[in-house]
Steps between C-alpha positions, in 0.01 A plus 500: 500500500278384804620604885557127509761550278644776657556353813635187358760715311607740756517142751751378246676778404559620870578100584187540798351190658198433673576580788660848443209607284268427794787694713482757224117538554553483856681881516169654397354293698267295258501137619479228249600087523729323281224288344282800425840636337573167295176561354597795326836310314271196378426477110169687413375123396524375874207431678634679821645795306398848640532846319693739674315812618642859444474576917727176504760600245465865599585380859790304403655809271459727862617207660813438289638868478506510904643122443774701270503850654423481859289664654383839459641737804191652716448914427465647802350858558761570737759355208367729316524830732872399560548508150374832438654646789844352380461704146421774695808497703719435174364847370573645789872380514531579146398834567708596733862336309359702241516846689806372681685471182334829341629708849855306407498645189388821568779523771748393263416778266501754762874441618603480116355883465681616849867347321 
């Protein structure tokens, strides 16, 4: 199975015309025209067929799962630092409910021994 094929089955499969393939292509920012695309879809036995190139279909497969997914959020180092500072405060809260509730306990038991 050629990358010609590929294309021409995912094109089908995910009902995709010309114009959103090139759109497709366009969110990883790798420019291509409609005729240079039409190329790729033409029987190997045409005189204006062209083979499809792996940067091509490896663009479009990038291209397609931002299409599908959207796009990746940014990490930021400061996204990051908040992150580890917010486990860091969970530990500390969880800390202290668990010697709140040990102290509760404790004080419990202490006015059962004094009955």
């Amino acid at each position: 199975m050629t990358n010609n094929d590929i294309l021409k089955k995912l094109r089908v499969a995910l009902k995709l015309r010309d114009d959103d393939i090139v759109a497709i292509l366009m969110l990883v920012d790798f420019r291509i025209s409609k005729s240079e695309l039409g190329a790729f879809f033409r029987k190997e036995d045409h005189p204006k067929y062209v083979e499809c190139g792996d940067q091509i279909l490896r663009n479009f497969l990038n291209g397609l799962v931002i299409h599908l997914r959207g796009p990746m959020p940014e990490k930021n180092s400061t996204d990051l630092k908040s992150k580890s500072i917010h486990k860091k405060e969970t530990t500390k809260d969880s800390i202290s409910k668990e010697t709140k509730s040990k102290n509760f306990v404790q004080t419990k038991s202490n006015k059962k021994g004094n009955n």
